[in-house]
N, C-alpha and C positions, 0 to 999 in steps of 0.2 A: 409593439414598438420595435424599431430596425436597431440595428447597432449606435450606441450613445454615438451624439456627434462630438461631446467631450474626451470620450476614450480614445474615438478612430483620428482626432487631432493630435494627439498623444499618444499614436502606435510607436513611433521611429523613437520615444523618450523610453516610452516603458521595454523595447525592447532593446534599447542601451542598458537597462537595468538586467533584463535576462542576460545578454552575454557578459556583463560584468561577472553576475553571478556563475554562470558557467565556468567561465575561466579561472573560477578560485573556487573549485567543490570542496566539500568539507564534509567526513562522515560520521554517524550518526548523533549522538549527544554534543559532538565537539567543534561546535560549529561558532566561532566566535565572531570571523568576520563575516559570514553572512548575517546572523543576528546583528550584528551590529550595523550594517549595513540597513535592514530591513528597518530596525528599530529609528534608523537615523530620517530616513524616509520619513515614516509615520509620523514622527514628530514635526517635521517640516508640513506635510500636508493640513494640522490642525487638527489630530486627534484628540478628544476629549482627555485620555488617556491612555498612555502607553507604559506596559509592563513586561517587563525582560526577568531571565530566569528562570521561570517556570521548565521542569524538565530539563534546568541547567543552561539550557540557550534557546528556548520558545521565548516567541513572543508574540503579546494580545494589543490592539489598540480596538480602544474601545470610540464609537461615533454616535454623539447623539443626534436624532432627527430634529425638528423643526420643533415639532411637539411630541407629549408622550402621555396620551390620554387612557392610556390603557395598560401601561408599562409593562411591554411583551420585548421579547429581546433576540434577537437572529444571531447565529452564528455561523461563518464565515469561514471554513479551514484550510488552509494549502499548506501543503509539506515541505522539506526545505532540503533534506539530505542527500548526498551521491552517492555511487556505488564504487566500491573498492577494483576501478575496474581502468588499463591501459587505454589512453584513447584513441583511434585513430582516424580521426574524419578530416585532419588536417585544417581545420578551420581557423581563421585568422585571432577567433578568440578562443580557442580549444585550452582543454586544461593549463594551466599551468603549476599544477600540484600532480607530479608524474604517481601514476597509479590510484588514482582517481578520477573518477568523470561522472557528469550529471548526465547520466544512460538511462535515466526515466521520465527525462523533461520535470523534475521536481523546482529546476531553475524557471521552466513556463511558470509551474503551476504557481511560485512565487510572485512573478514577474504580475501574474492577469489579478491577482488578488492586490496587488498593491496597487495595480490599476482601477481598481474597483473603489479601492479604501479611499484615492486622491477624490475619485468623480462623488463619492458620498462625503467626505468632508465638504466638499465646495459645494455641492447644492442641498445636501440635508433635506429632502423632498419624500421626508417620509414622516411616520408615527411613531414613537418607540426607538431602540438602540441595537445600532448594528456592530456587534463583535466579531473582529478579522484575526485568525487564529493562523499562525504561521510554527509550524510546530517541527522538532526535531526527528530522528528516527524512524522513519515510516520502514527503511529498508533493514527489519529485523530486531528491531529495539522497540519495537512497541509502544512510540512517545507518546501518542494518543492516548493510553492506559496512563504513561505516568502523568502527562497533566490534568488528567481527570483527578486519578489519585492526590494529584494537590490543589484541588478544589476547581477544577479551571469553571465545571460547569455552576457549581452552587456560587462560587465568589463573584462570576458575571452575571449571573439571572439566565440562562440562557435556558431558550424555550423550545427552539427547533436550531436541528443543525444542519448544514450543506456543503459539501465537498464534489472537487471535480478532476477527472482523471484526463490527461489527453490519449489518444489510440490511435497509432500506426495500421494503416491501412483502409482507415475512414476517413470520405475528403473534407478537408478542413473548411470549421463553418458548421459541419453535420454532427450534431449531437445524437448520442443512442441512451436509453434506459431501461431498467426493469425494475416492476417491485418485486418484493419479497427475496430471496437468498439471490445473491446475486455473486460474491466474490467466495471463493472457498478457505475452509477452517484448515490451517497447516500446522502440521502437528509432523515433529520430525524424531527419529529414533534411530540408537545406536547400540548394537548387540557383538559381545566378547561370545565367541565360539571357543570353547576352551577343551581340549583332545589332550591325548599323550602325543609328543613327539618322538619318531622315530624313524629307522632309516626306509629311504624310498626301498628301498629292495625287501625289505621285511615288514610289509603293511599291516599282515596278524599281531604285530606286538605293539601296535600305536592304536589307537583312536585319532581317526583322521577328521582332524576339524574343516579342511576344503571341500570332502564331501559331506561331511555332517552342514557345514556352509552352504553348500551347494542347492542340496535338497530341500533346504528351510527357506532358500530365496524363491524357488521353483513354487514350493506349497503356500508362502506370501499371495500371490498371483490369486489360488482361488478364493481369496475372498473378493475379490469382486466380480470372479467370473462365475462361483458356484455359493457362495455365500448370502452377497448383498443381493436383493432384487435387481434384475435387470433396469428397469426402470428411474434407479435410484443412480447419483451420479459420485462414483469415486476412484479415487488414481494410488495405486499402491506402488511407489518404486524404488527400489534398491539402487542408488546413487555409486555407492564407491564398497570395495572389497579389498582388503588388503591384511595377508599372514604373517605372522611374525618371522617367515624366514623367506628367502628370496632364490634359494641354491636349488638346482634343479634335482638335488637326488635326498631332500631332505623331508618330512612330513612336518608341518610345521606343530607346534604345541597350541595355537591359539590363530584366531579368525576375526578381524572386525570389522560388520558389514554395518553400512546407514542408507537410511534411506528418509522417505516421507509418505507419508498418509494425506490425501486432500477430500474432503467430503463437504457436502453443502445442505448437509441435515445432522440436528445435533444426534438425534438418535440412532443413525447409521454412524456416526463420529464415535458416538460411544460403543457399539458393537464393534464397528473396525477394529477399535484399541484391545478390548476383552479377546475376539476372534486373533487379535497378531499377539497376542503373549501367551495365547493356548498351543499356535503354531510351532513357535521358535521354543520353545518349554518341552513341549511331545515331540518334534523332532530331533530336537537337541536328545532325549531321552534315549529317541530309539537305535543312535549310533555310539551310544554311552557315554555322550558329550555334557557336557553344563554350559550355561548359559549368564552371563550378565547382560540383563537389559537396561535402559534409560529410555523411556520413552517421557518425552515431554511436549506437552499442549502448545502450539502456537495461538497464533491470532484466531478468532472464533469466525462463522459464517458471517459475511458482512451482505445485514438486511436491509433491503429499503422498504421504508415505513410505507402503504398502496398512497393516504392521501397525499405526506410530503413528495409522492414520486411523481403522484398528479402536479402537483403547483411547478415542480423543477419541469416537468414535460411540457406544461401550458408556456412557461417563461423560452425557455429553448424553442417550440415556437415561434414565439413572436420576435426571436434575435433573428432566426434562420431561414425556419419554414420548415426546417426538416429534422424529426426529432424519431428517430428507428427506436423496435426493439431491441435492445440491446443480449446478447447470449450471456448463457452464463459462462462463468470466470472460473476453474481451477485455481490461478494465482489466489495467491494470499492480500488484504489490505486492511492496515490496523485503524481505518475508518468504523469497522467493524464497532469499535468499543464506540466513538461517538454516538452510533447509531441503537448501542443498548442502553446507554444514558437518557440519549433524548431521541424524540420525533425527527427523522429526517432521511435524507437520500442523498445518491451519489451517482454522479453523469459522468456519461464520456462526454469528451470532444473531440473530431476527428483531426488529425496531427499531417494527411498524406498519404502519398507515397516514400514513406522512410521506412530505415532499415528497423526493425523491432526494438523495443524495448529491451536495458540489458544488454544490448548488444555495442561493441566498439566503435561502430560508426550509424551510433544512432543520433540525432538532434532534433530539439524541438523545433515546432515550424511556427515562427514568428506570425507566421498570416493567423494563425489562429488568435493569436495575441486579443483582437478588438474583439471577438465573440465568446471569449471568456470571461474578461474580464466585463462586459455588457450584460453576461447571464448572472456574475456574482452581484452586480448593481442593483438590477432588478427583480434578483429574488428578493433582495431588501425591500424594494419600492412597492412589489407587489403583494408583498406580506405583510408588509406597514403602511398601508396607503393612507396618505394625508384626509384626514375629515374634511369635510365643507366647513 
């Protein structure tokens, strides 16, 4: 089936709703006027039920089909949050909350799900009950986790899940996928170098934490180049360094480096983390430094389920025609926890030629609008198809 003729009548409406939302980002759990915003929608459309709260400002509207002979139940995800980030694409609906902006189309990804929710309230042309999960936090807060954590999947019945990313740099229209490990595990860590301070001119009487620093970010490196199998895919990098002293002729007392870990196997995830605290532990040692680490676990590898990856590639199909393999991902997405809850998978859609993701002058690209919210439609339709 081509793109709904209900949806592509209602591109110019639903992407009045995208730039509303744009123009008022809101970041992670604190999202009042979007949710409310969303939640006001939902209710107007004729959702069976709509619940606010969850995660503090998610919100689920629940749609029942026509009939439900079998009571299996779909769900729906789009994210809702922006990133703490200046904007500067100049657009006529561009932020209006300075130092904030929806710099990962999180306002599309709301935008095509609500498009989805209206065309399934109005025609109900399925089996079973479709759950549209509009959820806070994806940039770091891991809302996914907490509205799992408060039952989102046992309280709805939910039996398979579906989410969708858009991508810069694939033309819009064109959907990509993979199964199995597809978005990487982030897992980010922060280590105190701690040395004697003393003077630049008299180096034998310090323990120099910038070279004790130094050499531990240098030996980080081979774990992926001499540790992990070539084969196997991981990114070890050292982000930011900074000494407790700034004067050019002084040795500082202390060193605090961070960085991140990304892998897309858990059992390369777990050697990475044992491999980088044997590192920075024995380096730190051999310049007679000590060490404080924190290392803590991010979002986990986010899988797609092979069959749910199959039904999302058949459906993207028949909106498009054109449905790639999709690469794997480094980035982090806390789809991830959906996808260890329940059966399911997660698409791109191509967004253009726009500026990347995250970046100041990036924006979503409204033409994608009708083939999003057409694929979130008819995963419904074709996961619940109506009996004779």
């Amino acid at each position: 089936m081509p793109i709904k003729a209900r949806i592509s009548e209602r591109h110019s409406a639903i992407s009045k709703w995208r730039q509303e939302i744009h123009a008022h980002p809101e970041l992670m759990f604190d999202l009042p006027q979007t949710s409310k915003k969303v939640a006001n929608l939902l209710q107007e459309f004729g959702c069976d039920e709509v619940v606010t709260g969850m995660a503090e400002t998610g919100v689920v509207g629940v749609i029942k089909g026509r009939s439900d002979t079998k009571s299996a139940v779909i769900g729906l995800r789009a994210d809702m949050d922006a990133l703490p980030i200046l904007e500067e694409t100049g657009l006529e609906y561009a932020s209006k909350n300075k130092g904030m902006m929806h710099a990962c189309g999180h306002d599309g990804h709301a935008a095509m799900l609500l498009g989805a929710a209206q065309y399934l309230c109005e025609t109900r042309d399925f089996d079973g009950t479709a759950v549209v999960i509009f959820q806070p936090a994806e940039e770091g807060g891991g809302g996914a986790k907490v509205m799992i954590d408060e039952g989102l999947i046992e309280r709805f019945g939910i039996d398979e899940v579906y989410g969708m990313h858009n991508w810069p740099g694939v033309p819009v229209g064109e959907f990509a996928i993979r199964s199995g490990s597809f978005f990487a595990a982030t897992d980010e860590w922060h280590v105190e170098v701690i040395g004697k301070g003393g003077h630049a001119a008299k180096p034998h009487e310090a323990v120099d934490s910038i070279v004790t620093a130094s050499h531990i970010v240098t030996a980080l490196q081979t774990i992926a180049s001499r540790n992990v199998n070539p084969v196997e895919q991981i990114v070890v990098s050292t982000c930011s360094i900074e000494s407790s002293s700034k004067a050019h002729n002084v040795l500082p007392a202390s060193v605090h480096i961070a960085g991140t870990i990304r892998t897309l196997d858990e059992g390369v995830r777990d050697f990475a983390e044992k491999r980088f605290k044997e590192i920075v532990t024995k380096g730190a040692e051999v310049f007679g430094a000590e060490v404080k680490i924190d290392f803590q676990r991010g979002y986990p590898v986010m899988s797609n389920h092979e069959t749910n990856t199959n039904y999302a590639r058949d459906v993207a199909l028949d909106i498009s025609g054109i449905c790639s393999q999709a690469p794997l991902i480094m980035g982090g997405e806390d789809f991830s926890y959906m996808t260890i809850a329940r059966p399911g998978a997660y698409i791109l859609l191509g967004n253009g030629e726009s500026a990347p993701v995250h970046h100041p002058k990036y924006n979503f690209n409204d033409e994608a609008i009708p083939f999003g919210s057409s694929w979130f439609a008819e995963m419904v339709e074709k996961r619940l198809p109506l009996t004779a």
